[in-house]
DSSP file (Angstrom, degrees, kcal/mol; ACC not computed):
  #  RESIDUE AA STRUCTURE BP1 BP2  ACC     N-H-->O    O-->H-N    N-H-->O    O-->H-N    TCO  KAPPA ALPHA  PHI   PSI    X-CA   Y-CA   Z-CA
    1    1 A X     >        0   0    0      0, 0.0     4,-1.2     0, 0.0     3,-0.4   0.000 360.0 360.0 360.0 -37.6   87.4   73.2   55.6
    2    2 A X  H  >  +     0   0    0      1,-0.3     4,-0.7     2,-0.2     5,-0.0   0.642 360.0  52.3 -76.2 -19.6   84.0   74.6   56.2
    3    3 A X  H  > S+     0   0    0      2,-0.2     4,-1.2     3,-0.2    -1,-0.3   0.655 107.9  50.4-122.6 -30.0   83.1   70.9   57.5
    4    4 A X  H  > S+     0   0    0     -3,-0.4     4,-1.7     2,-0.2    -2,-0.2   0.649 100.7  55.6 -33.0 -50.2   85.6   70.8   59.6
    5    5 A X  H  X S+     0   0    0     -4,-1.2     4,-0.9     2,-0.2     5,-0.3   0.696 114.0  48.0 -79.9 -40.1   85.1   74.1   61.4
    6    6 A X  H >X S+     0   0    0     -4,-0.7     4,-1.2    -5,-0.2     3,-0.8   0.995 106.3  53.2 -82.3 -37.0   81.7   72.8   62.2
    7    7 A X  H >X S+     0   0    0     -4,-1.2     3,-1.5     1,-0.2     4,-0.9   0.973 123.2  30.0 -52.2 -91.3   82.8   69.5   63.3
    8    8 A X  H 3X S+     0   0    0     -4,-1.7     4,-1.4     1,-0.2    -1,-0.2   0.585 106.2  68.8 -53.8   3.9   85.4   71.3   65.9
    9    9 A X  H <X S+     0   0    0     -4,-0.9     4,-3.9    -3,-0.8    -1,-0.2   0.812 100.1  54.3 -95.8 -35.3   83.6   74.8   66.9
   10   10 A X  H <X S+     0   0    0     -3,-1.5     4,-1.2    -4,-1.2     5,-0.2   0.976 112.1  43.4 -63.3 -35.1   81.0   72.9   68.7
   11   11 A X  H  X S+     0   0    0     -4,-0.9     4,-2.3     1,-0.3    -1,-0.2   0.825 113.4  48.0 -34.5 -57.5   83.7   71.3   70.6
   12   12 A X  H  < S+     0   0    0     -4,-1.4    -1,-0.3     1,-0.2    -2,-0.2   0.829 102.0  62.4 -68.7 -34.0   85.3   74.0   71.1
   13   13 A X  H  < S+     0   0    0     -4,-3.9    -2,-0.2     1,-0.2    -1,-0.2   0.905 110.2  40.3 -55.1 -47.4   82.1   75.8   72.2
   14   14 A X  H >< S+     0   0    0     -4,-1.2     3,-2.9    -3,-0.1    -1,-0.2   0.682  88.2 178.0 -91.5 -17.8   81.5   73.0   75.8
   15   15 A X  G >< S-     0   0    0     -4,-2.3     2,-0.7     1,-0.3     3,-0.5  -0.064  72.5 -16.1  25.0-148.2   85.6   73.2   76.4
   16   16 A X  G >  S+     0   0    0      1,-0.3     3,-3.4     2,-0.1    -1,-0.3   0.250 109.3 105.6-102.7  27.1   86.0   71.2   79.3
   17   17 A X  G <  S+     0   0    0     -3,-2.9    -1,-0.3    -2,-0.7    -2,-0.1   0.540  77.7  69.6 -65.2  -3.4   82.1   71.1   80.6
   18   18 A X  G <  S+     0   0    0     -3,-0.5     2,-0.5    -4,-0.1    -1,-0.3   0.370  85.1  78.6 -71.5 -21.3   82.4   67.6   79.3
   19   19 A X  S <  S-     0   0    0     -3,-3.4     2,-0.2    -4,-0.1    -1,-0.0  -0.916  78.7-135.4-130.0 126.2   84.7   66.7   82.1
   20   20 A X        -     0   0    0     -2,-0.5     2,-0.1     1,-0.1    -2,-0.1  -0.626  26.9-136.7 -87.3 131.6   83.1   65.9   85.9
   21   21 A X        -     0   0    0     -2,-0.2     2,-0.6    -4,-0.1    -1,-0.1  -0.464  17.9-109.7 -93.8 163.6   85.3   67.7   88.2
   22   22 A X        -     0   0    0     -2,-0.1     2,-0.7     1,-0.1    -1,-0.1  -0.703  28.9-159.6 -82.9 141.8   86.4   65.7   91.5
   23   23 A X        -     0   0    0     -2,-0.6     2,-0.8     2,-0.0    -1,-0.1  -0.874   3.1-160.2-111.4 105.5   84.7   67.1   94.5
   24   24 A X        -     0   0    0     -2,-0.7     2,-0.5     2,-0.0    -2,-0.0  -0.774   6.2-148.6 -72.2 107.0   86.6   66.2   97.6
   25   25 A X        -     0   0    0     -2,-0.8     2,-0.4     2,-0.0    -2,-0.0  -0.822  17.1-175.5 -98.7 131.9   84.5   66.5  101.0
   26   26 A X        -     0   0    0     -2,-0.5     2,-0.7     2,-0.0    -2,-0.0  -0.796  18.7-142.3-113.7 146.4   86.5   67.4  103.9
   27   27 A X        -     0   0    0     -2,-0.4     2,-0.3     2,-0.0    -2,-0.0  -0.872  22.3-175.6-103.7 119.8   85.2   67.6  107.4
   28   28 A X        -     0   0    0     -2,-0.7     2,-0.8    76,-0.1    76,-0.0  -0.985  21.5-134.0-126.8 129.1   86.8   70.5  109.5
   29   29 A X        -     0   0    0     -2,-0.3     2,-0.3    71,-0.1    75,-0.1  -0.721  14.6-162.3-111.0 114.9   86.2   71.1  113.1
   30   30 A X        -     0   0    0     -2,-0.8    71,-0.1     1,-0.1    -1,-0.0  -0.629  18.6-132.3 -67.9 113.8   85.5   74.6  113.7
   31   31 A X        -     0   0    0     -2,-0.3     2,-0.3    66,-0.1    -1,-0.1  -0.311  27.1-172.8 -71.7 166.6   85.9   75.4  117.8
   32   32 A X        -     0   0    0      2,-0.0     2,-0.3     0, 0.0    -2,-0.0  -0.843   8.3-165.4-149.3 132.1   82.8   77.4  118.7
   33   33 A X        -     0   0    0     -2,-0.3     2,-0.5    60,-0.0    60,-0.0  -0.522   7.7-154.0-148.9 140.7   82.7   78.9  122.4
   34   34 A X        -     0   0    0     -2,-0.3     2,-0.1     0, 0.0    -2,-0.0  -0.928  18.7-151.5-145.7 106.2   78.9   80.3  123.8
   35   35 A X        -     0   0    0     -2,-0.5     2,-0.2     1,-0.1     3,-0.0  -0.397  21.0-114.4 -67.4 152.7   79.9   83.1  126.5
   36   36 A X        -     0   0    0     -2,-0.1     2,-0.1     1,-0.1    -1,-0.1  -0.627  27.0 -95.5-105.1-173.1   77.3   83.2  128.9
   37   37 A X        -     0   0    0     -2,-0.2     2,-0.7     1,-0.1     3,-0.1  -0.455  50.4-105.4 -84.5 158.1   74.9   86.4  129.6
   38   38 A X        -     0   0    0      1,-0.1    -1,-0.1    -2,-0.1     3,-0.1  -0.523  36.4 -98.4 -86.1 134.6   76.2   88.6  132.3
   39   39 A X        -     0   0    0     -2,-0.7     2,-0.8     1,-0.1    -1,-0.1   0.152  37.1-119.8 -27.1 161.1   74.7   88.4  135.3
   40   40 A X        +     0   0    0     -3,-0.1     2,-0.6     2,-0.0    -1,-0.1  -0.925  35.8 177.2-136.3 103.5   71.9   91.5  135.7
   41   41 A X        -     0   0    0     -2,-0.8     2,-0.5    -3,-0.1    -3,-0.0  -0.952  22.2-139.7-112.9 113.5   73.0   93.7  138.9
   42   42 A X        -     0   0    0     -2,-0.6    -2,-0.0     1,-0.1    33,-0.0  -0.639  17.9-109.5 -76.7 124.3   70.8   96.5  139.3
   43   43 A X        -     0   0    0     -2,-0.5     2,-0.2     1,-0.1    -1,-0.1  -0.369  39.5-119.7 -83.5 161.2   72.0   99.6  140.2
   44   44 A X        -     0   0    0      1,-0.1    28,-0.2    24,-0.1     2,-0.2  -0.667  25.6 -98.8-126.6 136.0   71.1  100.4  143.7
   45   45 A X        -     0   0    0     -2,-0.2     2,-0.1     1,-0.1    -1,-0.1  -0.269  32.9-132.6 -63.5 117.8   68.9  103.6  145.0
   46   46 A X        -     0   0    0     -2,-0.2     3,-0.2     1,-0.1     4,-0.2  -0.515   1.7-147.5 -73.8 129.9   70.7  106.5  146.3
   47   47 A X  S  > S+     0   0    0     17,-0.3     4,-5.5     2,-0.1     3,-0.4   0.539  90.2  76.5 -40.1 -34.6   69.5  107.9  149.5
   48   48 A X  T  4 S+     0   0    0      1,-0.3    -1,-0.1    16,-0.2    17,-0.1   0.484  89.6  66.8 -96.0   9.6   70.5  111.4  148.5
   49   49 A X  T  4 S+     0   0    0     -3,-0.2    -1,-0.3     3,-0.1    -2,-0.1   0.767 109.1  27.9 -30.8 -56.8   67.4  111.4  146.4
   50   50 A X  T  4 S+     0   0    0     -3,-0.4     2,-0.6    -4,-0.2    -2,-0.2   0.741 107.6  86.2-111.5 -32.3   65.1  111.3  148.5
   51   51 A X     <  -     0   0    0     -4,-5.5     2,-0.2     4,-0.1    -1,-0.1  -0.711  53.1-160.4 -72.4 118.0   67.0  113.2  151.7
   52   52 A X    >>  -     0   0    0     -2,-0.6     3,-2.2     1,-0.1     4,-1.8  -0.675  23.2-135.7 -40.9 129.2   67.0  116.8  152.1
   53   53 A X  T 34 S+     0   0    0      1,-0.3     4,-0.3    -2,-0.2     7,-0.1   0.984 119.5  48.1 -39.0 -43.3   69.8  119.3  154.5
   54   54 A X  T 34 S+     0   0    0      1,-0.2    -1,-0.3     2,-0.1     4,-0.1   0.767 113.8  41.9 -78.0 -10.3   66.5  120.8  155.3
   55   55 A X  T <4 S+     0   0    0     -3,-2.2    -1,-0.2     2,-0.1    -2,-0.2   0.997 137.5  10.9 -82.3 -41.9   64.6  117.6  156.0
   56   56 A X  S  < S-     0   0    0     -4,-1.8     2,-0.2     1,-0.4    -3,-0.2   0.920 100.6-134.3 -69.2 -73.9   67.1  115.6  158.0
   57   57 A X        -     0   0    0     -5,-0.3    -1,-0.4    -4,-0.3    -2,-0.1  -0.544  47.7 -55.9 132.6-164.6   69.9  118.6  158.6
   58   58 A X  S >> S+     0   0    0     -2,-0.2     3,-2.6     1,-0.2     4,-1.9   0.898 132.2  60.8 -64.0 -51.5   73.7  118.0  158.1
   59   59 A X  H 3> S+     0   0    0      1,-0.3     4,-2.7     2,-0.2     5,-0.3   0.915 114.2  34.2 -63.7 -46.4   74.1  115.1  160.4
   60   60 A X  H 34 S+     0   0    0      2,-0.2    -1,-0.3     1,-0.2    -2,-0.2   0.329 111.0  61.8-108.6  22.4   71.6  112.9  158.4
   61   61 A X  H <> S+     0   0    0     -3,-2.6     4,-2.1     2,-0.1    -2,-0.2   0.490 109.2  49.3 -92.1 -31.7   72.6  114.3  154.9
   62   62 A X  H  X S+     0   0    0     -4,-1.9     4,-1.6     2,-0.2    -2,-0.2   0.897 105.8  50.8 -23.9 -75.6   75.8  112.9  155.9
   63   63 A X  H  X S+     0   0    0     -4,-2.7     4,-1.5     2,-0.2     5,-0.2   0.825 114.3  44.5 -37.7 -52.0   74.7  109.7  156.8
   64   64 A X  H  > S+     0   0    0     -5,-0.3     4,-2.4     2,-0.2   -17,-0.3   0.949 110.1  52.7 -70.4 -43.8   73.0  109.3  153.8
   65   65 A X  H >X S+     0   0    0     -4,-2.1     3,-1.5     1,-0.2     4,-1.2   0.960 111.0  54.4 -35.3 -73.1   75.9  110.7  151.6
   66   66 A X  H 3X S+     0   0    0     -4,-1.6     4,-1.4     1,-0.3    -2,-0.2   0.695 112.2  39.8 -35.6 -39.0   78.0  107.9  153.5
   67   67 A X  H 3X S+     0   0    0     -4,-1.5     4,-1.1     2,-0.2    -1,-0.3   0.758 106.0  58.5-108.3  -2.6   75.8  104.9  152.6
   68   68 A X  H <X S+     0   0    0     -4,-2.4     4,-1.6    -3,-1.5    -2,-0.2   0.730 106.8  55.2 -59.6 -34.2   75.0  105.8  149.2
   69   69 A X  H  X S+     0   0    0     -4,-1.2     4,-0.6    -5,-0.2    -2,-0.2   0.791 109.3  48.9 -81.0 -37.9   79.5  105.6  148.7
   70   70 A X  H >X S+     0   0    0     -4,-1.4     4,-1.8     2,-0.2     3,-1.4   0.983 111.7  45.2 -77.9 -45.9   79.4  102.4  150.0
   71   71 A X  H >X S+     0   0    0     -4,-1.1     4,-1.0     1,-0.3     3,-0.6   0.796 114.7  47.4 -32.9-105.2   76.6  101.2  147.7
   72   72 A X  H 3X S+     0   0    0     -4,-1.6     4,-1.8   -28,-0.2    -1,-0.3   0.537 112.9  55.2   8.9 -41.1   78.1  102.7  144.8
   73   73 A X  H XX S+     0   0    0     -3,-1.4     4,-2.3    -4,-0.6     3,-0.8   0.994 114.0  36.2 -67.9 -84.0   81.4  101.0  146.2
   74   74 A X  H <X S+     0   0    0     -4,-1.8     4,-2.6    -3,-0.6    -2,-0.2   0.769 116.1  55.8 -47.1 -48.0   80.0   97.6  146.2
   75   75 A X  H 3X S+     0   0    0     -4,-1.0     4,-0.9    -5,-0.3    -1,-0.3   0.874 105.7  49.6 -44.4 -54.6   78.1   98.3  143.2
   76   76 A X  H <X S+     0   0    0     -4,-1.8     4,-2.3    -3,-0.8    -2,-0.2   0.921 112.9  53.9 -46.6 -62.1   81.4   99.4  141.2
   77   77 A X  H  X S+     0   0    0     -4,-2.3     4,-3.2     2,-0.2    -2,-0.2   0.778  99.1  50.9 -51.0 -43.9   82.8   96.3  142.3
   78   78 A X  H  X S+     0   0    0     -4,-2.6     4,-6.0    -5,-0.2    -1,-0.2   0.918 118.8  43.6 -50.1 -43.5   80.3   93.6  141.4
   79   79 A X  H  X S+     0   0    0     -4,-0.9     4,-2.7     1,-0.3     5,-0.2   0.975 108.2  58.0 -81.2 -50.4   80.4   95.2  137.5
   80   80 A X  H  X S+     0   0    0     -4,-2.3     4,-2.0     2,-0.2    -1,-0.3   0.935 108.8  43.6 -85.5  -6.4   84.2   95.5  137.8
   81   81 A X  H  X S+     0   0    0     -4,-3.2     4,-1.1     2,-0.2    -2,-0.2   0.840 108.7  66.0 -88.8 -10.2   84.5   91.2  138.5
   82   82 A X  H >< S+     0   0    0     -4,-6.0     3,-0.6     2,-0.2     5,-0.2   0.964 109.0  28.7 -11.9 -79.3   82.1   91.1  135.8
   83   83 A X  H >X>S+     0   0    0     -4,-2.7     4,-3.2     1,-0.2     3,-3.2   0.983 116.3  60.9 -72.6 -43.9   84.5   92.4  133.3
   84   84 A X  H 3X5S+     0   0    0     -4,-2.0     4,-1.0     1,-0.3    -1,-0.2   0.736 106.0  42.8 -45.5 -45.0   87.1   91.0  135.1
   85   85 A X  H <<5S+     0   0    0     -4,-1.1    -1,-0.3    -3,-0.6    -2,-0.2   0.003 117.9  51.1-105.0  21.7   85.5   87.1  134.6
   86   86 A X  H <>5S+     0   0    0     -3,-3.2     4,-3.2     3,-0.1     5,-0.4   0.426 107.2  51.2-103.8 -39.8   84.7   88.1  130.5
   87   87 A X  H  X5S+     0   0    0     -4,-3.2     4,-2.5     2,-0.3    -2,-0.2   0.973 114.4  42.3 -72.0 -35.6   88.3   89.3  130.2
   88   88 A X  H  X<S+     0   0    0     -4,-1.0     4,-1.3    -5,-0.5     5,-0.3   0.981 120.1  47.1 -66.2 -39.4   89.3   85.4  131.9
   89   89 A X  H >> S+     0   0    0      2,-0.2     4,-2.0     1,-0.1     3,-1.0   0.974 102.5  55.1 -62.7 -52.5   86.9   84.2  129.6
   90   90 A X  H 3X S+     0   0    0     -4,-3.2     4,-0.7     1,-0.3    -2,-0.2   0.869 115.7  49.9 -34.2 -50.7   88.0   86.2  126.3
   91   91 A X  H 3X S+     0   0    0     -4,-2.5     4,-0.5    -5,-0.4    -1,-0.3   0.845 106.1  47.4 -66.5 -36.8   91.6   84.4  127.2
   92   92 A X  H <X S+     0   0    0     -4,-1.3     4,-2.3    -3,-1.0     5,-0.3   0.791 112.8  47.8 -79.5 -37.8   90.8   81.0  127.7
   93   93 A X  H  X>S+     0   0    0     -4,-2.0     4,-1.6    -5,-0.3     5,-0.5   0.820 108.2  58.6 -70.3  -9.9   88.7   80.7  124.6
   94   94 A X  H  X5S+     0   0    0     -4,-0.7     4,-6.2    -5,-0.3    -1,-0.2   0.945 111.2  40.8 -71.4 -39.1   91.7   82.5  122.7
   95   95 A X  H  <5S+     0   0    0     -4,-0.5    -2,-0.2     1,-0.3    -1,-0.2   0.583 118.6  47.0-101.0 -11.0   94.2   79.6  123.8
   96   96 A X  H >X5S+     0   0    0     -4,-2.3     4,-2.2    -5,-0.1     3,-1.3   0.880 113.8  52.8 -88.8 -30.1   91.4   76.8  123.0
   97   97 A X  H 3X5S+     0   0    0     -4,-1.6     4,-2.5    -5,-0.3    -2,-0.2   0.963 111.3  40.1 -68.9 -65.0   90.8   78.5  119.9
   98   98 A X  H 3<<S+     0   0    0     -4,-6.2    -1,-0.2    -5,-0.5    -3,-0.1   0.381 110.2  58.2-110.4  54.2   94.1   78.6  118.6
   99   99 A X  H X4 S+     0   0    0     -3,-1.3     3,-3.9     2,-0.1    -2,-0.2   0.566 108.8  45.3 -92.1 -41.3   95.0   75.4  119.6
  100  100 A X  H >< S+     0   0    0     -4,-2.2     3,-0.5     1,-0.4     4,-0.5   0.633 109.2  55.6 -81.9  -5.1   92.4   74.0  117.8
  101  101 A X  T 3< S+     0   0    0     -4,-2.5    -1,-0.4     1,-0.2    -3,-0.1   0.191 104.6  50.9 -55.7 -10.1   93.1   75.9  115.1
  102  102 A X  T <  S+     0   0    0     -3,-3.9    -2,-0.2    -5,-0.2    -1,-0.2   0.158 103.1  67.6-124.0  13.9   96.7   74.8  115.0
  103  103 A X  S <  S+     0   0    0     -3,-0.5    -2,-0.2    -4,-0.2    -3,-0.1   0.451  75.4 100.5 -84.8 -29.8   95.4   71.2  115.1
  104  104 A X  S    S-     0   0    0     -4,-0.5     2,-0.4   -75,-0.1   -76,-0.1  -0.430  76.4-117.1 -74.2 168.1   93.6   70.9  111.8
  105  105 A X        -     0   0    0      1,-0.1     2,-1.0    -2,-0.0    -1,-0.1  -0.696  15.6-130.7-107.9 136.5   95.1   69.4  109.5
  106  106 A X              0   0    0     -2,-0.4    -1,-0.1     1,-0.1    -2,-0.0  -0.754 360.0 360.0 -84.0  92.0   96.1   71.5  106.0
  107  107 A X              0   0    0     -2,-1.0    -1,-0.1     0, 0.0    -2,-0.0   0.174 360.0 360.0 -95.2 360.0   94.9   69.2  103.3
């Protein structure tokens, strides 16, 4: 019995390390999207910095108010078709993504 037990414990000890498992490699194509950087718009120098009522008076604290709101304007605008052309980007890569995601194949 005792001869026995030794014969089959080693066996039992390597259980299936004996047995080369199969290793399949499968090649899966991952989409991968590179956003570009956003453009670098500098925000643009207010006049009503540097003017004073008392240097100018009302009439050309006015004027300056007035072109600072269209800067600001134009400024606001650039930045919002900025997000505006991430958010078109964001979409398109959604609907290439999961196409191509719905095009590998489930092996």
């Amino acid at each position: 019995m005792n001869k026995l037990l030794i014969l089959i414990l080693p066996l039992l000890m390597t259980g299936c390390a004996w047995m080369t498992p199969k290793i399949q490699i499968v090649e899966v194509k991952i989409p991968v999207a590179v956003v570009p950087k956003p453009p670098m718009i500098k925000r643009p120098p207010l006049a009503m910095e540097t003017v004073s009522i008392q240097s100018s008076g009302y009439d050309g604290y006015v004027k300056a108010l007035e072109s600072d709101l269209i800067r600001m304007q134009t400024y606001t605008f650039n930045l919002e078709n900025i997000i505006d052309t991430y958010g078109k980007l964001s979409d398109k890569l959604d609907d290439v993504n999961s196409k191509d995601l719905k095009n590998v194949d489930q092996k």
